[in-house]
C-alpha positions in Angstrom: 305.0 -56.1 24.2 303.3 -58.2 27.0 303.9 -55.1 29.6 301.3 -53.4 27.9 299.3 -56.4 26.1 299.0 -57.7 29.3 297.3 -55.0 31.1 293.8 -55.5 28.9 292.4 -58.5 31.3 290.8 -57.9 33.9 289.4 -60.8 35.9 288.6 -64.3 35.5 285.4 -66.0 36.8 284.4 -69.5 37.1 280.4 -70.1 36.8 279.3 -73.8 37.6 276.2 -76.4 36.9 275.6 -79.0 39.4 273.8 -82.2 39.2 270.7 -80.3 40.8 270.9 -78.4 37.9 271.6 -75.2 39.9 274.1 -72.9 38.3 276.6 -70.6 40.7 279.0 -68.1 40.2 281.7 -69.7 42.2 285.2 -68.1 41.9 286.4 -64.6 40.4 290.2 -63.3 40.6 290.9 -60.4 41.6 287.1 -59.5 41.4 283.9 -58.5 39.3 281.5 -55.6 40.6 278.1 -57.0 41.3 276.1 -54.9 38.0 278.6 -57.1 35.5 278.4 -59.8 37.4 274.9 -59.9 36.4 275.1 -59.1 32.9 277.6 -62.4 32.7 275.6 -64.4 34.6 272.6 -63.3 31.9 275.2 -64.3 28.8 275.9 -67.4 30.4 274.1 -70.4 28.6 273.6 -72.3 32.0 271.3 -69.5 33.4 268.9 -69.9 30.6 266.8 -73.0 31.4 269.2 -75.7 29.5 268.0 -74.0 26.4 270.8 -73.8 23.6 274.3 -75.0 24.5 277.3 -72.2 23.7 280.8 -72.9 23.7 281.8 -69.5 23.2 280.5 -66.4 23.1 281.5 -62.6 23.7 280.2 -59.1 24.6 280.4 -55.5 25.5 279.2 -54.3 29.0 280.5 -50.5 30.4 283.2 -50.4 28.7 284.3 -53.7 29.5 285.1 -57.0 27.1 283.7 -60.2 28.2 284.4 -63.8 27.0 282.5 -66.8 28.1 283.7 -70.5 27.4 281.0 -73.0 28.6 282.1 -76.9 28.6 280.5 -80.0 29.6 282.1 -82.0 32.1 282.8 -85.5 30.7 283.2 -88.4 33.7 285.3 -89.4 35.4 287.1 -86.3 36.5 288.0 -84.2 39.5 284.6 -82.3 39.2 282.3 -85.2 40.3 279.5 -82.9 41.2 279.3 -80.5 38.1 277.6 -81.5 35.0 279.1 -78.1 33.0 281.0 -74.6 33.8 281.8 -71.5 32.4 285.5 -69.7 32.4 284.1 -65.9 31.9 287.6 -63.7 31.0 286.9 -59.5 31.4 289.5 -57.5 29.3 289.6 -54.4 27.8 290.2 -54.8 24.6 288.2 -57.0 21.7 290.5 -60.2 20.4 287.9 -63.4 20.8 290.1 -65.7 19.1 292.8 -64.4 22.0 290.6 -65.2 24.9 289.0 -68.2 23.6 292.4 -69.8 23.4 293.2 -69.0 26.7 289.9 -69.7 28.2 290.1 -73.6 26.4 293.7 -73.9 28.0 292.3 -72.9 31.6 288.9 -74.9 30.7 291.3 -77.9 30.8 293.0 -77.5 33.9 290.3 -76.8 35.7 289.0 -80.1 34.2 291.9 -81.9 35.5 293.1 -80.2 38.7 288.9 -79.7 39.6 290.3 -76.4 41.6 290.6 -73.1 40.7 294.2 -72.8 42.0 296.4 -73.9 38.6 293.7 -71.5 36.7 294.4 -68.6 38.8 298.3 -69.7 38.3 298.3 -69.5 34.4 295.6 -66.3 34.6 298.5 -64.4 36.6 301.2 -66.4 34.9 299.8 -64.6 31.3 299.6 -61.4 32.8 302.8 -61.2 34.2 304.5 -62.2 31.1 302.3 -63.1 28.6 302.3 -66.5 28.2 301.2 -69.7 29.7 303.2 -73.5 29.3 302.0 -76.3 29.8 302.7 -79.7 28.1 299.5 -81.6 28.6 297.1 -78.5 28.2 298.5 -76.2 25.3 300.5 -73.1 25.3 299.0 -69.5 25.1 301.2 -66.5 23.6 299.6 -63.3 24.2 302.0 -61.8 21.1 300.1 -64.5 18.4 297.1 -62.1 18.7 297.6 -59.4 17.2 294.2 -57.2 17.1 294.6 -56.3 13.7 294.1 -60.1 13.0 291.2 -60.1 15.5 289.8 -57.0 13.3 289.9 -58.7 10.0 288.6 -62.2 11.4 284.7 -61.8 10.2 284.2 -61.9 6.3 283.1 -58.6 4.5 282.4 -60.4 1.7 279.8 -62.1 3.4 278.3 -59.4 4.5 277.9 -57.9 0.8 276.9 -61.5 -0.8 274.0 -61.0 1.7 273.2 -57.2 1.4 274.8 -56.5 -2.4 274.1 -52.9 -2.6 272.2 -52.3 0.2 275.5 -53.0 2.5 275.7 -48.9 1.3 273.1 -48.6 4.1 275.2 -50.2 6.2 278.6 -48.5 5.2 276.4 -44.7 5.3 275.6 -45.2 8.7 278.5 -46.4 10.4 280.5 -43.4 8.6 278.2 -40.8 10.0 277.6 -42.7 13.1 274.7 -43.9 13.3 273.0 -46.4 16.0 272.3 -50.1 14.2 270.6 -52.9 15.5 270.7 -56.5 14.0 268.8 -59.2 15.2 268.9 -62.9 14.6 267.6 -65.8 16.8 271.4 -67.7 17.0 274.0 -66.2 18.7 276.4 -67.4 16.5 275.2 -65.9 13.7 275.1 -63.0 15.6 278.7 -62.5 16.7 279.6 -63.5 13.3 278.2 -60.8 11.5 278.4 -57.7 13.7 281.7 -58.1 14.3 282.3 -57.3 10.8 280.7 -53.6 10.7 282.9 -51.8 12.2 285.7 -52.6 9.4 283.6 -50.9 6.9 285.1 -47.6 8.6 288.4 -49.0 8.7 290.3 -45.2 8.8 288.5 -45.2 12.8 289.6 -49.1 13.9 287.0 -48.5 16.7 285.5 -51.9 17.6 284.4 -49.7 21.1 280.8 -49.1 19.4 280.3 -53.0 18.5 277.5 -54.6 21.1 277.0 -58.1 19.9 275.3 -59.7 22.5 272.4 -57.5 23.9 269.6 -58.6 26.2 266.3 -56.1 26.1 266.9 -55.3 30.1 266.9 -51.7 31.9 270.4 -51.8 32.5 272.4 -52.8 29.4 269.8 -50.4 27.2 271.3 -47.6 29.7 275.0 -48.6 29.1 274.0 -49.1 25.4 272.0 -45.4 25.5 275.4 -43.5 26.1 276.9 -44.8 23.3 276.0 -42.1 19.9 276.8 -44.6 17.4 276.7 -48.2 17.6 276.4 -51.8 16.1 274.7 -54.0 18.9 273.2 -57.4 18.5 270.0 -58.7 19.6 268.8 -62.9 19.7 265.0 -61.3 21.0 263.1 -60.4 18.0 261.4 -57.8 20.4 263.7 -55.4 19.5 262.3 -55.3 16.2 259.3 -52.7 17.8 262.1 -50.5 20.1 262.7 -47.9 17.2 264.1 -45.7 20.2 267.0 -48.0 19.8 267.9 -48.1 16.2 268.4 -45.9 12.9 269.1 -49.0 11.3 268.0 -52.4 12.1 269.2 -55.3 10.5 266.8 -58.0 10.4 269.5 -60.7 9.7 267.3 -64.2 8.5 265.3 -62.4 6.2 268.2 -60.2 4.9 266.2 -56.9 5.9 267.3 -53.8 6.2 265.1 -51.1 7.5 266.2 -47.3 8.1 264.1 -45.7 10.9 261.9 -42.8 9.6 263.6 -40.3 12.0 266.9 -41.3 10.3 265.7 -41.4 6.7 266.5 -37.7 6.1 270.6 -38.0 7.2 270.8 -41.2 5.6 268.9 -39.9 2.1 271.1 -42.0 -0.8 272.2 -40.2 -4.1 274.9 -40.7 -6.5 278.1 -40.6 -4.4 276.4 -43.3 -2.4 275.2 -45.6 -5.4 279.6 -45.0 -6.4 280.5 -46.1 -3.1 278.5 -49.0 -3.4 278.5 -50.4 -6.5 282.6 -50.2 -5.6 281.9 -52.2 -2.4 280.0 -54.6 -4.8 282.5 -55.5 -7.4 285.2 -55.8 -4.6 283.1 -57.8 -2.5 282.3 -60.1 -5.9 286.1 -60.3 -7.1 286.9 -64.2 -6.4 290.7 -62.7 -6.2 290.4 -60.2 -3.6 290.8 -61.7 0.2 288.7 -59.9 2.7 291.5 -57.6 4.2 291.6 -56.6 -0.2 288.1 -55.3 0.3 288.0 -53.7 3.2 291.7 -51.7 2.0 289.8 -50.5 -1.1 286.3 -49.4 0.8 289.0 -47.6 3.2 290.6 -45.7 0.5 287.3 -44.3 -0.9 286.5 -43.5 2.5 290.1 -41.8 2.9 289.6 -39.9 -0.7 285.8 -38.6 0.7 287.7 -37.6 4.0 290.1 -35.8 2.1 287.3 -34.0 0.2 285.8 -32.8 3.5 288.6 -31.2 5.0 289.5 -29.7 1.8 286.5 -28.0 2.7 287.2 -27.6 5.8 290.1 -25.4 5.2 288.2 -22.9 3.2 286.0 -22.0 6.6 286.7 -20.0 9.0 288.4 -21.8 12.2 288.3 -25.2 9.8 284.8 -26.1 10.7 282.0 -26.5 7.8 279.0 -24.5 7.2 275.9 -25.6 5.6 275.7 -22.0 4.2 279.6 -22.7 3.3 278.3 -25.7 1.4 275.8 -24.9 -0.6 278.2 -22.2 -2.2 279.7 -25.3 -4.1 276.3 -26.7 -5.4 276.6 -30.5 -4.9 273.8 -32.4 -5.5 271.1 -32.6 -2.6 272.1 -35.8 -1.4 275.5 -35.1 -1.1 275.8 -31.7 0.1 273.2 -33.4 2.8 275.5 -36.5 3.3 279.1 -34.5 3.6 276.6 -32.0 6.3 275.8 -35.2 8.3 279.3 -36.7 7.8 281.3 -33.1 8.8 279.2 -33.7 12.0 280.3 -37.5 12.9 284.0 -36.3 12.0 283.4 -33.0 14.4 284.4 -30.9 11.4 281.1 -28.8 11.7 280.7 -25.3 13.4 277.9 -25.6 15.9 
């Protein structure tokens, strides 16, 4: 277990306040290239001007996870000339409740020892085995984060209180893989309710295409531009006039969802998608059904449509789908245009 577990971090970085109120990247182990170390320095709440405090937030850069655990330093300790820091973890995979544990157990030592030393200790200590001990600062077991947990952590229901049947919007695009953008001004909120998109296509488990925490600069709309599909997450209400960015956009306070008029045609609604949502609905609204219920029932509707397509599938020629192969079983417009569109995301189209 932790041989492989294990494997998924990266670095760790330490990013510090002084009382001048200058803020440094200090320390890294083993090491972060210069174009992340940028991006992190950007997340970090201490660049921005002593504007809103964060204890923890999380992202997506080039492939690579990031975690950032801000703290203020309370006197006396052994940091005498640092008002706050920032442990920054880089992984590969996407577990924030894994990595903010860890981060709060290394936050403290670093607290108490003031030197990176005992941090870069438990860091290797983690990877080499997967846990870290210590009686006075907590214990860390890689194996108590399972992703699957970290997958089911936000709240679909949520979600579909907020949206009711326009979270068949949501659920349409992320099945043919489309690009969404949500915006809200707190980063919290934010993290919270992106997170949660990507369960809607539970039969893919592909967190990869969530971007929570997006800022409107050159080279994270690059990294963000080679993605096809995506979910990514913007606090700059500026994003709201990029439509090169989005199919969908999410504005998240007024509970507005907007489809992009060059996506309108592939994302056209009819009855199967009124089905699929009203099911969504009365799962969502079922005081007896726990999240991981919901998102089990939205999976097997999915699975049942996927079935349906390669059905299909296997009456064509090489298994690919036709639009002329299709129409020969006269669906309704908006279906026959949704399983087209869908056939495509899956790669069960003929080109």
């Amino acid at each position: 277990m932790a041989a492989t577990e294990t494997q998924f971090m990266l670095s760790v970085g330490l990013i510090e306040k002084d009382v001048n109120g200058d803020t440094l990247w200090v320390w890294c182990y083993p090491s972060v290239g210069s174009d992340l170390r940028q991006v992190l320095l950007s997340k970090c709440c201490l660049t921005r001007d002593g504007r809103d405090f964060h204890t923890f937030v999380f992202g997506q850069f080039c492939r690579t996870w990031y975690y950032i655990t801000t703290v203020e330093v309370q006197e006396p300790t052994a940091l005498n000339k640092v008002t706050h820091f920032s442990i920054v973890v880089t992984a590969k995979d996407f577990n924030p409740e894994k990595y903010a544990a860890l981060s709060r157990i290394l936050c403290r030592m670093y607290i108490k020892h003031g030197s990176p030393v005992k941090m870069m200790e438990a860091y290797v200590t983690v990877l080499t085995k997967g846990i870290c001990q210590s009686d006075e600062n907590g214990s860390f077991l890689i194996k108590d984060y399972d992703v699957r947990k970290a997958y089911l952590a936000g709240s679909v229901k949520d979600v579909v209180s907020q949206f009711g049947m326009e979270t068949i919007i949501l659920y349409t695009a992320l099945m043919l893989k489309k690009r969404i953008v949500v915006h809200h001004p707190r980063i919290e909120a934010l993290l919270e309710f992106t997170r949660v998109l990507p369960s809607l296509t539970w039969h893919r488990k592909d967190w990869s295409i969530l971007h929570p925490y997006v800022h409107l600069t050159d080279a994270e709309l690059e990294d963000l531009k080679k993605c096809p599909g995506y979910v990514a997450g913007f606090v700059d209400p500026e994003v709201s006039n990029r439509s090169d960015l989005f199919d969908v956009y999410v504005n998240l306070p007024d509970s507005v969802i907007t489809v992009s008029q060059s996506a309108k045609e592939a994302m056209a609604m009819g009855k199967l998608h009124k089905d699929i949502g009203h099911l969504i609905v009365q799962s969502a609204e079922d005081a007896e059904r726990s999240d991981s219920q919901v998102i089990k029932e939205i999976s097997v509707k999915t699975k049942e449509i996927l079935a349906n397509l390669a059905a299909l599938a296997d009456e064509c020629e090489d298994s690919k789908i036709t639009l002329e192969g299709l129409k020969q079983h006269h669906f309704p417009p908006a279906t026959e245009n949704f399983l087209f569109h869908l056939a495509a995301a899956e790669q069960l189209l003929r080109i």
